[in-house]
The first five atom37 places (N, CA, C, CB, O) and aatype in JSON, in Angstrom:
{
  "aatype": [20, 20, 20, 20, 20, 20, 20, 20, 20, 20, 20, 20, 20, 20, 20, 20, 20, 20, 20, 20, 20, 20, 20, 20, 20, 20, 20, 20, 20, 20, 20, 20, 20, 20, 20, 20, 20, 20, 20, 20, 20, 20, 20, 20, 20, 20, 20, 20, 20, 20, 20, 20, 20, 20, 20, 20, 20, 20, 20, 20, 20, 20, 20, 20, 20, 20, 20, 20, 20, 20, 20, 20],
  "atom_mask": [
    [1, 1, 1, 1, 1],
    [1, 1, 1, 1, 1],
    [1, 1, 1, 1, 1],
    [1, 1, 1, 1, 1],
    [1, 1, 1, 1, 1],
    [1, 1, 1, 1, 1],
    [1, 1, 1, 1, 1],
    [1, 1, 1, 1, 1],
    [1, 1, 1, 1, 1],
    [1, 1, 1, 1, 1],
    [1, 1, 1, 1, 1],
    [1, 1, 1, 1, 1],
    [1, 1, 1, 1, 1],
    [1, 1, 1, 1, 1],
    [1, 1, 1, 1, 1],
    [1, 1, 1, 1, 1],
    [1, 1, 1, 1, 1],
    [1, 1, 1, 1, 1],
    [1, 1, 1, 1, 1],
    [1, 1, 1, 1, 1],
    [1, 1, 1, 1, 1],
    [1, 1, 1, 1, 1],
    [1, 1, 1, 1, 1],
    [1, 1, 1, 1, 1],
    [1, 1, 1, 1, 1],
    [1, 1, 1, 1, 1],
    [1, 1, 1, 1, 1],
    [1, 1, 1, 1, 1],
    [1, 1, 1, 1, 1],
    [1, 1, 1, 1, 1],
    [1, 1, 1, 1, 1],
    [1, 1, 1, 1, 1],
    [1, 1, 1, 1, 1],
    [1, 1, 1, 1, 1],
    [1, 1, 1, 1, 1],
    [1, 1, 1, 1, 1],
    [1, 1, 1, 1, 1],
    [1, 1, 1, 1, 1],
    [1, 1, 1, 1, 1],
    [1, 1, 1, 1, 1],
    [1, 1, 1, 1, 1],
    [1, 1, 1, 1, 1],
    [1, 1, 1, 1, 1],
    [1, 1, 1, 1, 1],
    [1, 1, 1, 1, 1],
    [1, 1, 1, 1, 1],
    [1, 1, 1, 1, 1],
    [1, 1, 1, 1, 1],
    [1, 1, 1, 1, 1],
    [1, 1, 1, 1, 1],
    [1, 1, 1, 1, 1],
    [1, 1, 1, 1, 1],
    [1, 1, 1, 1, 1],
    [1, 1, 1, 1, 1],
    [1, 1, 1, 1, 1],
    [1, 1, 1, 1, 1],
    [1, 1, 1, 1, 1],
    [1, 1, 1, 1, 1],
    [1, 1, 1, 1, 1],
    [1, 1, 1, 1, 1],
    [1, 1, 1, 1, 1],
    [1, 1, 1, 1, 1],
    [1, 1, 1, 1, 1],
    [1, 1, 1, 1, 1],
    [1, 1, 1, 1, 1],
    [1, 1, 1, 1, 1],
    [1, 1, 1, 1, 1],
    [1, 1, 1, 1, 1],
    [1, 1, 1, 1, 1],
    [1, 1, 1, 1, 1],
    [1, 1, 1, 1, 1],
    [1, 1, 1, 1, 1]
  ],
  "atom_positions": [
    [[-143.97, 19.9, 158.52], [-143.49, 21.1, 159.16], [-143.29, 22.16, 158.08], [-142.19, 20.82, 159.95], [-142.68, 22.11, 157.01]],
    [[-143.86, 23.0, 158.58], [-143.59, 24.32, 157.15], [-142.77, 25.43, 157.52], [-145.08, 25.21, 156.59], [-143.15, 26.28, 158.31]],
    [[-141.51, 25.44, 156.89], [-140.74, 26.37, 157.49], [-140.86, 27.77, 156.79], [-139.37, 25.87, 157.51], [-139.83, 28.43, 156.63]],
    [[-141.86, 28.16, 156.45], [-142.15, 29.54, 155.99], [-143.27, 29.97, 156.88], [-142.54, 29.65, 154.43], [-144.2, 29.23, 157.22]],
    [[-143.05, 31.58, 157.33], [-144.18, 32.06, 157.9], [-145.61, 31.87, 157.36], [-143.95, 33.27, 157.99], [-145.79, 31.41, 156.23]],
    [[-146.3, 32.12, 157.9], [-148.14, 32.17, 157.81], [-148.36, 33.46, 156.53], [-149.09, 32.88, 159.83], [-147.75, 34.52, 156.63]],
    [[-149.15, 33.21, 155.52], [-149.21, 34.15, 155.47], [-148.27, 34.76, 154.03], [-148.98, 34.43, 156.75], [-148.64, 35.71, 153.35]],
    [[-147.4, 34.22, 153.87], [-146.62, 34.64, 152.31], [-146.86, 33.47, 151.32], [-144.75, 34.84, 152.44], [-146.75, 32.27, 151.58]],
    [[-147.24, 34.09, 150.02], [-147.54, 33.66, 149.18], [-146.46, 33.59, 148.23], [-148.49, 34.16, 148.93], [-145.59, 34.46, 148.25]],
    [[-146.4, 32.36, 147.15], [-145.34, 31.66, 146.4], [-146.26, 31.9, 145.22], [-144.84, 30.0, 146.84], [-147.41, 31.48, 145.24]],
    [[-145.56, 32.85, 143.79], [-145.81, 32.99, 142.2], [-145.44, 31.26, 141.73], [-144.51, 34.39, 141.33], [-144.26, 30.98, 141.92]],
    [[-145.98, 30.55, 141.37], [-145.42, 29.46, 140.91], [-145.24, 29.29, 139.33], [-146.15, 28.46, 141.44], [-145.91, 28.28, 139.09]],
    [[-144.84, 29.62, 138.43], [-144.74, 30.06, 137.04], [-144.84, 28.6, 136.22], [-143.24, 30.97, 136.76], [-144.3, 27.61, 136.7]],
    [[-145.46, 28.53, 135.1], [-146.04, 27.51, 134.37], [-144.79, 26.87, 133.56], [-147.25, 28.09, 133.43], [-144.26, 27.56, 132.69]],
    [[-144.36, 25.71, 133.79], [-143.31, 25.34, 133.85], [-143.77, 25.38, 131.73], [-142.92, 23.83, 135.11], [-143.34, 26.18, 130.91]],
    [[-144.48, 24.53, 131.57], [-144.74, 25.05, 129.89], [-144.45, 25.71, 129.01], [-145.44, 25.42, 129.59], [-144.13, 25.47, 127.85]],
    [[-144.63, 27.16, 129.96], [-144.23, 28.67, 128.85], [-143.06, 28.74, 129.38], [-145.15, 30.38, 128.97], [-142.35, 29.47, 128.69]],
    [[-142.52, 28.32, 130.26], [-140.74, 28.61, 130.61], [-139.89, 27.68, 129.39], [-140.17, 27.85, 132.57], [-138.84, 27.83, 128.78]],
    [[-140.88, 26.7, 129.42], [-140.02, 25.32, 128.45], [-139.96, 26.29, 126.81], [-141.43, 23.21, 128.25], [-138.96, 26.47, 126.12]],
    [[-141.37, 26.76, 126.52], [-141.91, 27.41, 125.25], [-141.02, 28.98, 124.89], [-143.73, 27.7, 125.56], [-140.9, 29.55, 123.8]],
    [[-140.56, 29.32, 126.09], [-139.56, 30.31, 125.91], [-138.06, 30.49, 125.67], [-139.68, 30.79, 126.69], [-137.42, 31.45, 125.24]],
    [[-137.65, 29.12, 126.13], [-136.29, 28.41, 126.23], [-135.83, 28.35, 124.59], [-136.45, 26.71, 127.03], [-135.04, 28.97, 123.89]],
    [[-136.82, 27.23, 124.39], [-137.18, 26.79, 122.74], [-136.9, 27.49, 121.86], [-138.44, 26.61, 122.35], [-135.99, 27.39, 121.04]],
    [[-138.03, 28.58, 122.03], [-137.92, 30.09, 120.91], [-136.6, 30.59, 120.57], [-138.59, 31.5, 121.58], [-136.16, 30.9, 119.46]],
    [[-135.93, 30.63, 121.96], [-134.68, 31.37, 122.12], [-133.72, 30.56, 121.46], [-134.27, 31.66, 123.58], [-132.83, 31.13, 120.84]],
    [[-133.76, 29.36, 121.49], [-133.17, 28.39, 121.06], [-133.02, 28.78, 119.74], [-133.76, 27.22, 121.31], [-131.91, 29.09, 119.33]],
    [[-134.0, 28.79, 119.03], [-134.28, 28.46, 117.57], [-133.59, 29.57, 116.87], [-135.9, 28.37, 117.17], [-132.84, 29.38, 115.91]],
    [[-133.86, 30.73, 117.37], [-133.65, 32.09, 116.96], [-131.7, 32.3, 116.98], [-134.66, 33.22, 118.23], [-130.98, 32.92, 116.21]],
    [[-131.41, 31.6, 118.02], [-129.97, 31.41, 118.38], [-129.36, 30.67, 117.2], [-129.77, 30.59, 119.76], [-128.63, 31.21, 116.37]],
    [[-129.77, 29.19, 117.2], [-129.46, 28.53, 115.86], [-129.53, 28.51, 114.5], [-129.74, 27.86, 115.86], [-128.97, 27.87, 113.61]],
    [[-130.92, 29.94, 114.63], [-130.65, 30.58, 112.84], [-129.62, 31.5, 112.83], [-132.0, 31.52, 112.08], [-129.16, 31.99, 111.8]],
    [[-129.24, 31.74, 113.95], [-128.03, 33.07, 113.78], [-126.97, 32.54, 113.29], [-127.48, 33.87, 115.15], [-126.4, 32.74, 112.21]],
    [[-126.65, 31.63, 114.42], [-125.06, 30.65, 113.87], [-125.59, 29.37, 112.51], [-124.24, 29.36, 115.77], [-124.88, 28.37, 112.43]],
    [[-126.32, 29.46, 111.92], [-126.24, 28.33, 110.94], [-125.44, 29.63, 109.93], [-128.04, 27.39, 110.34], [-124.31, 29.72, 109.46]],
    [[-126.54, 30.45, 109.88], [-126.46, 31.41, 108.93], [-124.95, 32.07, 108.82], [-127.54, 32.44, 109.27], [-124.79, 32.9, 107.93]],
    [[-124.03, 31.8, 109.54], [-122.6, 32.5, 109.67], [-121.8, 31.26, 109.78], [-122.36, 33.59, 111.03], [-120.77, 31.2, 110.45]],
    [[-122.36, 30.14, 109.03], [-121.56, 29.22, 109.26], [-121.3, 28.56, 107.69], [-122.17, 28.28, 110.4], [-122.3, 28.21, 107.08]],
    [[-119.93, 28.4, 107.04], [-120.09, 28.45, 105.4], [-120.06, 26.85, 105.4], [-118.68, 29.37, 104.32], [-119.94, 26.31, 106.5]],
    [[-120.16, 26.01, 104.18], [-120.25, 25.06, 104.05], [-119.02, 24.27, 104.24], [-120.79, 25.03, 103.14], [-118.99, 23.04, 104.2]],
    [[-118.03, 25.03, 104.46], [-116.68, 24.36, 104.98], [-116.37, 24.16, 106.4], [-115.59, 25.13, 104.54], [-115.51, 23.41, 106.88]],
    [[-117.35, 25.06, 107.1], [-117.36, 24.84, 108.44], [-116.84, 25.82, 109.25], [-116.78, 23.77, 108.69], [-116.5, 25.68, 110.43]],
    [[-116.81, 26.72, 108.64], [-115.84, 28.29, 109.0], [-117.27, 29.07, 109.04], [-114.4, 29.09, 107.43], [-118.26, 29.2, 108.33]],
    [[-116.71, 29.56, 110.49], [-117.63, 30.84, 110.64], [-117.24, 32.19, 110.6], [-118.22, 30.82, 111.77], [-116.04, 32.03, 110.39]],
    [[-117.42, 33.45, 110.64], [-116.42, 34.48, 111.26], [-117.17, 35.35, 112.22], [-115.7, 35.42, 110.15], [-118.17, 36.05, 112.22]],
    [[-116.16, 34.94, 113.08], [-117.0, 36.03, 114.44], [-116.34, 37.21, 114.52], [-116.96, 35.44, 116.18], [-115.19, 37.34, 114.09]],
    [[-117.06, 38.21, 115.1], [-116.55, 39.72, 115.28], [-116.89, 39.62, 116.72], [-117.35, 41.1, 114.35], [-117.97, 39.28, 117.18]],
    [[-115.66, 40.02, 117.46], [-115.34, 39.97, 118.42], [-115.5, 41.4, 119.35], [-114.26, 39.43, 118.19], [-115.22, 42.45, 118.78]],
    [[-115.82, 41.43, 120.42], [-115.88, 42.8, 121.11], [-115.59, 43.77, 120.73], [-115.37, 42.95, 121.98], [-116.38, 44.7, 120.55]],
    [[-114.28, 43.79, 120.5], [-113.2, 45.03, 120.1], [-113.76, 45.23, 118.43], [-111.13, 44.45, 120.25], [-113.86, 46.41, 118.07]],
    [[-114.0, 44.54, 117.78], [-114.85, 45.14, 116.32], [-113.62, 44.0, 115.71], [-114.82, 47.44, 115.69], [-113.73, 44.22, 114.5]],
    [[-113.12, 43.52, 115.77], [-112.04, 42.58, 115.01], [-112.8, 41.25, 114.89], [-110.5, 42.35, 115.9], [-113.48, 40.66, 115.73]],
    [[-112.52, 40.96, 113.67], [-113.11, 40.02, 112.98], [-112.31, 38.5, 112.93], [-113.3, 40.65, 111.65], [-111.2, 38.66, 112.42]],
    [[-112.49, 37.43, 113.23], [-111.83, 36.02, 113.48], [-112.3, 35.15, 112.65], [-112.0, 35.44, 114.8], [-113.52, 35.26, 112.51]],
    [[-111.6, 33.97, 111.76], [-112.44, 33.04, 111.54], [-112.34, 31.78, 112.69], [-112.18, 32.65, 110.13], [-111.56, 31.52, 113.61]],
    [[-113.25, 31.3, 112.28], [-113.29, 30.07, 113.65], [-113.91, 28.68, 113.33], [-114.29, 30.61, 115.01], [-115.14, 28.62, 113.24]],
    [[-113.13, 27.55, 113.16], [-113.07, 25.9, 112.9], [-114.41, 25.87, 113.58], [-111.66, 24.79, 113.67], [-114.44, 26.13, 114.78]],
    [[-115.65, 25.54, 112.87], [-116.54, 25.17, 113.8], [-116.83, 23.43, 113.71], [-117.84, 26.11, 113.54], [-117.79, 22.87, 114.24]],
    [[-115.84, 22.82, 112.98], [-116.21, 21.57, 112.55], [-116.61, 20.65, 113.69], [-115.15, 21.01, 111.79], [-117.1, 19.54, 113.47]],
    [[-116.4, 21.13, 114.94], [-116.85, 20.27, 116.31], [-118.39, 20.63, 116.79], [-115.74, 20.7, 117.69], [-119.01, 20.41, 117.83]],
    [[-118.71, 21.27, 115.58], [-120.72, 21.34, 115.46], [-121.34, 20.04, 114.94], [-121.43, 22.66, 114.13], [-122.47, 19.62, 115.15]],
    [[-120.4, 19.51, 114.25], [-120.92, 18.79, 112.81], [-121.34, 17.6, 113.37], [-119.75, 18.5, 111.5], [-122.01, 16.95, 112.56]],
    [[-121.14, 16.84, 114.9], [-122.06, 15.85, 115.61], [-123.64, 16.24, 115.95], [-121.37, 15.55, 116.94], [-124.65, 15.54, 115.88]],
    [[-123.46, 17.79, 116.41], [-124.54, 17.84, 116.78], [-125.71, 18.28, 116.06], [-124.41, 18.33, 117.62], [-126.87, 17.96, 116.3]],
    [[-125.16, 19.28, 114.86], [-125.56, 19.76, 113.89], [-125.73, 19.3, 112.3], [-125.0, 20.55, 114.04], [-124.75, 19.69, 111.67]],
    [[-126.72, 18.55, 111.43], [-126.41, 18.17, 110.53], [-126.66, 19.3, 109.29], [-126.97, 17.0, 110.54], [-127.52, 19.01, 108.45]],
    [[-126.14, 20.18, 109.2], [-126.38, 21.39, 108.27], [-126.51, 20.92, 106.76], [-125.15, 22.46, 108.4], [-125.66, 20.23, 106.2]],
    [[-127.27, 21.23, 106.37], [-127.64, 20.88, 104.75], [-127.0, 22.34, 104.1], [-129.72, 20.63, 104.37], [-127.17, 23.38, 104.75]],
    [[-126.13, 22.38, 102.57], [-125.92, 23.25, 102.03], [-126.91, 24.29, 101.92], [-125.53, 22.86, 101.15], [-126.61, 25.48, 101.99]],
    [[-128.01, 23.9, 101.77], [-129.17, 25.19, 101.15], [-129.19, 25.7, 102.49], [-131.01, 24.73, 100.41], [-129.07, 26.92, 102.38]],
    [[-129.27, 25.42, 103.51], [-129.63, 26.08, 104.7], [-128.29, 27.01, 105.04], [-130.04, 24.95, 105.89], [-128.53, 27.87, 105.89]],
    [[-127.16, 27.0, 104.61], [-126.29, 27.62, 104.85], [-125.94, 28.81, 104.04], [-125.54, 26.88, 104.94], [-124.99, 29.45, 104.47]],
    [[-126.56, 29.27, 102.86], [-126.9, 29.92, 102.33], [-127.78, 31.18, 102.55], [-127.1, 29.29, 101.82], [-128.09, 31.9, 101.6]]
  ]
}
C-alpha cells in the first residue's frame, strides 16, 4: 500500500557523501580543540560575552590520546 500520492517524487541523497561530510567536519572540529588544548589538559575557552575561562578537559583523555607534539 503506498501512502503517498501518484506522482511525487523522493531526492534520495547518497548516504556516502553524507557519511564523507560528517567526517570532514569532524576532523576540522578536532584540530580546533586539540590545538587549544595544553599538555596539562587545560583548555581556554572564550565564551560569548568575549570572557575568557579555563576549562579541566581531562575527561577527553579516554577518548582522546593526544601526543605532546600534536598539542603544540
Amino acid at each position: 500500500m503506498n501512502a503517498c500520492p501518484m506522482g511525487d517524487t523522493f531526492d534520495i541523497g547518497d548516504p556516502e557523501e553524507d557519511i564523507d561530510t560528517v567526517v570532514s567536519q569532524m576532523k576540522e572540529l578536532n584540530k580546533k580543540v586539540s590545538a587549544r588544548v595544553t599538555s596539562k589538559g587545560v583548555a581556554t575557552v572564550v565564551k560569548g560575552n568575549g570572557t575568557k575561562k579555563q576549562l579541566n578537559v581531562s575527561w577527553l583523555k579516554p577518548y582522546y590520546r593526544l601526543e605532546s607534539k600534536s598539542l603544540n
